[in-house]
N, C-alpha and C positions, 0 to 999 in steps of 0.2 A: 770908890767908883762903884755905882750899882751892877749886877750883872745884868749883863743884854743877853735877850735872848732872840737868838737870830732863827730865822725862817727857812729851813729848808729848799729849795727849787728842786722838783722829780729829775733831775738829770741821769740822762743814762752812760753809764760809763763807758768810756771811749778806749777803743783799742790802741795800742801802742807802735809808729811806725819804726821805731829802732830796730826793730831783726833783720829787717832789710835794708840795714844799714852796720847789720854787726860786725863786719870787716874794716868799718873806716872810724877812726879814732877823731875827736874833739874836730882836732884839728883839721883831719882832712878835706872834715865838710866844710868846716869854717873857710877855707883855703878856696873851697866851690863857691859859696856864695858870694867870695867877696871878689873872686874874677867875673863871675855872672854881674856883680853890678856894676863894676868898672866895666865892662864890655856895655853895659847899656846907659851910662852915665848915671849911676844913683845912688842914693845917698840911705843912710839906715841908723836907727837910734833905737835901746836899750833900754826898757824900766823893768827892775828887778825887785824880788821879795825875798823869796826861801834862799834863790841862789846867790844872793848878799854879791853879785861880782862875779860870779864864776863865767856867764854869757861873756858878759865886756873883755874877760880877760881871755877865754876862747879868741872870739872874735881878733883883739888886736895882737894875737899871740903869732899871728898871719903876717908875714911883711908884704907892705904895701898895703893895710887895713887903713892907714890915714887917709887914704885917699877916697874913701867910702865912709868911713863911721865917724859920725859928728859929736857922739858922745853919750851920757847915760846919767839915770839914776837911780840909785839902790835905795826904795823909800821900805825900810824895815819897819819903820814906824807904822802903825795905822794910819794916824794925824797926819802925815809926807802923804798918801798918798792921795788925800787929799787937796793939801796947802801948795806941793810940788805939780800935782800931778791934772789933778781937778777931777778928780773921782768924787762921784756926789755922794752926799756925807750921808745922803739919807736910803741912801741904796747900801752903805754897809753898815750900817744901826740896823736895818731889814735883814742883811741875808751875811751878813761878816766880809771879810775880805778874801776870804777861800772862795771865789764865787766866780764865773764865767763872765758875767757882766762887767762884773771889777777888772780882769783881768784886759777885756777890748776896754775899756775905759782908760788902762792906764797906756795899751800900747798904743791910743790914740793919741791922749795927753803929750806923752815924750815925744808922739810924731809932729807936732802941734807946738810944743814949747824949746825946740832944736833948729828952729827955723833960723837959716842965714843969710843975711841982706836981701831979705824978701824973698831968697827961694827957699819953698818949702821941703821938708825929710821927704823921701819915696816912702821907708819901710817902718814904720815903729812894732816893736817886738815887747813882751813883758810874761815876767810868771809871776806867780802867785800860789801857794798852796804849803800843804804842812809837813816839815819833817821830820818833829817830835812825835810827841805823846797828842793824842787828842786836843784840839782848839776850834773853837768855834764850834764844836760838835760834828764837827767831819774829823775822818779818820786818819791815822798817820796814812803818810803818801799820797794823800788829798793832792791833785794839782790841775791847775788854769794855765792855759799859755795862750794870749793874743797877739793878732797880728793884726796891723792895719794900712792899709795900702789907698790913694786914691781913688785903685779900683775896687778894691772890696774890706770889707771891717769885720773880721768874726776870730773866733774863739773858738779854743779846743780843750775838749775836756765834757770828766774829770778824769783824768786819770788816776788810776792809785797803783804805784810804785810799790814794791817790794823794799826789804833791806834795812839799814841803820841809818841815820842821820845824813851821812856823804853819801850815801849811794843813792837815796833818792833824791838830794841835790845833783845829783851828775846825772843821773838819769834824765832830770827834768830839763838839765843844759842839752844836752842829747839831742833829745826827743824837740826843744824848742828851735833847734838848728835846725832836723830834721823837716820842720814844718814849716819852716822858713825859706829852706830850700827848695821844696814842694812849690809853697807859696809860688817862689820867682820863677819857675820852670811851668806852672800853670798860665803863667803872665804870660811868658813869652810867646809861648802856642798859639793864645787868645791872638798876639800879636802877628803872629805866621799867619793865623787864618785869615787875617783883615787883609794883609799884604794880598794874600793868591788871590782874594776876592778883587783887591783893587788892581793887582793885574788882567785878568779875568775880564771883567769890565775894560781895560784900556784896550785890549786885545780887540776884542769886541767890536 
């Protein structure tokens, strides 16, 4: 196979929200967002890369995660994260699969392809990025994490992680809970403020 050679995008590297979360282990936040979406009825899907499983196994490590997580997939492959995912083929020929774009593309995908009896995922989640040695010409700890919601579709990143091989796998699990959690607590606010308005107005 010929070498590709992929394209850069100027991204500016993005801070990291775990310190303010450095007391609460996998678990604990896992355990937060999956009462936040049982309290709001919703539902959450999983597409993975560098963390091969680590997210999915966070997440369902939770009792009573069945009742929220519909399920996931670990597309390691480049190829998956197109054939599974629908990541367009010609946006990682362009810029690789280390890339922000890739990453809201897949957490769309998974949100999008977990669909049950017509009702659709609330949350699709996914990372993406590297924990070796150099790929795609981004550097170790290179990492994307998207998140897509019917209310909003974006992507964070890049971050670059410190450490060996595991630790910036668990960092990246970490940091995608962390942003996950954010995520649902920004929803709900959104959602508070609609309420006092439409009280507000009845009052009135």
């Amino acid at each position: 196979m010929p070498h590709l050679s992929h394209h850069d995008i100027n991204y500016t590297e993005q801070i990291s929200r775990r310190p303010a979360y450095e007391i609460q282990s996998h678990k604990d936040i896992a355990g937060d967002i999956i009462d936040r979406l049982k309290s709001r009825h919703e539902t959450l899907a999983i597409a993975e890369s560098l963390t091969g499983g680590t997210l999915m196994g966070d997440i369902t490590s939770v009792s009573g995660s069945s009742s929220v997580f519909r399920g996931g997939m670990v597309t390691y492959a480049t190829p998956l994260k197109h054939k599974l995912l629908g990541v367009d083929p010609e946006l990682i020929l362009e810029h690789g699969v280390v890339d922000g774009e890739v990453a809201l593309q897949m957490a769309v995908g998974v949100q999008l392809r977990t669909l049950i009896n017509d009702v659709p995922t609330t949350w699709g989640v996914s990372t993406t990025g590297v924990a070796s040695e150099w790929e795609e010409n981004k550097k170790h700890g290179t990492v994307f994490i998207g998140i897509s919601s019917d209310e909003k579709r974006e992507f964070f990143g890049p971050f670059m992680f410190g450490g060996n091989r595991e630790e910036v796998r668990m960092a990246t699990a970490k940091e995608t809970l962390v942003r996950l959690l954010e995520s649902i607590e920004e929803s709900e606010k959104k959602e508070s403020r609609v309420e006092n308005i439409l009280l507000v107005q009845v009052l009135d």
